[in-house]
C-alpha positions as CSV (number, residue, x, y, z in Angstrom):
1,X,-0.1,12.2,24.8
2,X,2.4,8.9,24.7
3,X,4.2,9.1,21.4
4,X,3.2,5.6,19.6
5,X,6.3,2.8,19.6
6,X,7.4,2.6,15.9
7,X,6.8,-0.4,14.2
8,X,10.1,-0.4,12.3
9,X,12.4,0.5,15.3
10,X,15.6,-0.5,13.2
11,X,14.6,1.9,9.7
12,X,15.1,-1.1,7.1
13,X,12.9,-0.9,3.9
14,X,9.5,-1.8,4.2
15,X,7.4,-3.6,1.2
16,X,4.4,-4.9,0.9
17,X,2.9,-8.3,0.9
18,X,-0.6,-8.2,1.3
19,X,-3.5,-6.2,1.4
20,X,-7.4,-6.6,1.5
21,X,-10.5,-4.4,2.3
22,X,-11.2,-6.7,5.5
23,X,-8.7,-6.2,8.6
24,X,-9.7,-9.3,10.2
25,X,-8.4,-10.9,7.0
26,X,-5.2,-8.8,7.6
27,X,-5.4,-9.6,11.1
28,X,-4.8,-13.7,10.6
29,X,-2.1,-13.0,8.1
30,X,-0.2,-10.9,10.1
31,X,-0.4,-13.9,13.3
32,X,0.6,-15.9,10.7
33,X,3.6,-13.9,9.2
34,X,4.5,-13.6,13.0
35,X,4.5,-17.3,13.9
36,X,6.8,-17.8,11.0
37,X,8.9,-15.1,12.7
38,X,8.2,-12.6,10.0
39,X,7.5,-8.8,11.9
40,X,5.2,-6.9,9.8
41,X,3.4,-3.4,9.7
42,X,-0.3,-3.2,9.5
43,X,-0.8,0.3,7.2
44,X,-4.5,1.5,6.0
45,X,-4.6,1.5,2.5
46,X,-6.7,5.5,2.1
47,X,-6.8,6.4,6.5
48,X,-5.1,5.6,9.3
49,X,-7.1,2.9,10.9
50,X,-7.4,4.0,14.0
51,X,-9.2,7.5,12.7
52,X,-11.5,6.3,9.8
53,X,-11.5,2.7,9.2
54,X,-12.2,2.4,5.6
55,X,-10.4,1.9,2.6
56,X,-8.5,-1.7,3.0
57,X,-5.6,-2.2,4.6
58,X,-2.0,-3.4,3.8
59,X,0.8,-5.4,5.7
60,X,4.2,-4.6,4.9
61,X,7.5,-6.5,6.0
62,X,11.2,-6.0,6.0
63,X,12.2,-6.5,2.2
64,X,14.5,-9.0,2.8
65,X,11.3,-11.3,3.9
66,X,9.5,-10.2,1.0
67,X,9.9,-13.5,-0.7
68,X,9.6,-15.5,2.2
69,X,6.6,-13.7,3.2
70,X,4.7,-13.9,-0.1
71,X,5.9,-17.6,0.0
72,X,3.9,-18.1,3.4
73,X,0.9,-16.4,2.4
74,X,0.2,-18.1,-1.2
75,X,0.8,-21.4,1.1
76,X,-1.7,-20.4,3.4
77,X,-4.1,-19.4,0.5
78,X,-4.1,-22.7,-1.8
79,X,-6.9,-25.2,-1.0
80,X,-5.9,-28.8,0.8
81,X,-6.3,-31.6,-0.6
82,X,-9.6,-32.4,1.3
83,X,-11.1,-28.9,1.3
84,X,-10.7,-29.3,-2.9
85,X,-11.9,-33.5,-2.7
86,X,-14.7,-32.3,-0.2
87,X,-16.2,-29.2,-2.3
88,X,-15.6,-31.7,-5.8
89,X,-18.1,-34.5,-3.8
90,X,-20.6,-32.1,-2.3
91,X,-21.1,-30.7,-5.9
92,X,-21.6,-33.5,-7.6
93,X,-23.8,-35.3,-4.4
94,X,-26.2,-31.9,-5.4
95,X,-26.7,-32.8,-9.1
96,X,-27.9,-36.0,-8.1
């Protein structure tokens, strides 16, 4: 059996960022860590994924992206302006 390419080939600390009980929600934040040019590390939270996959998973970067990282991902999270104006107008459209 093929011995499995380490994820942190060059041994820096690893910390994490993130971490949910869906992996595709994992999944999108780790493309978008990586088109910001951040690597990261997808870890399962209680199994290794690829033998039980329960339990959440986490992503982990290099420490010195931490920041940058966590920076990235609160970004991605916050609502834009029309997704907040939109939800604001459908609300009130309802009670009418």
């Amino acid at each position: 059996m093929a011995a499995l390419p380490s994820a942190n080939q060059d041994h820096r600390e690893l910390v994490e960022v993130f971490e949910s009980q869906q992996e595709s929600e994992a999944l999108v934040i780790q493309g978008l860590l990586e088109s910001n040019g951040i690597d990261s590390l997808l870890t399962g939270l209680d199994n290794p994924q690829e033998i039980l996959p329960v339990g959440g998973v986490a992503l982990r970067v290099a420490a010195d992206r931490a920041e940058e990282a966590r920076a990235i991902i609160a970004a991605y999270r916050q609502p834009t302006e029309g997704e907040s104006a939109d939800d604001s107008s459908e609300d009130s459209s309802s009670n009418a």
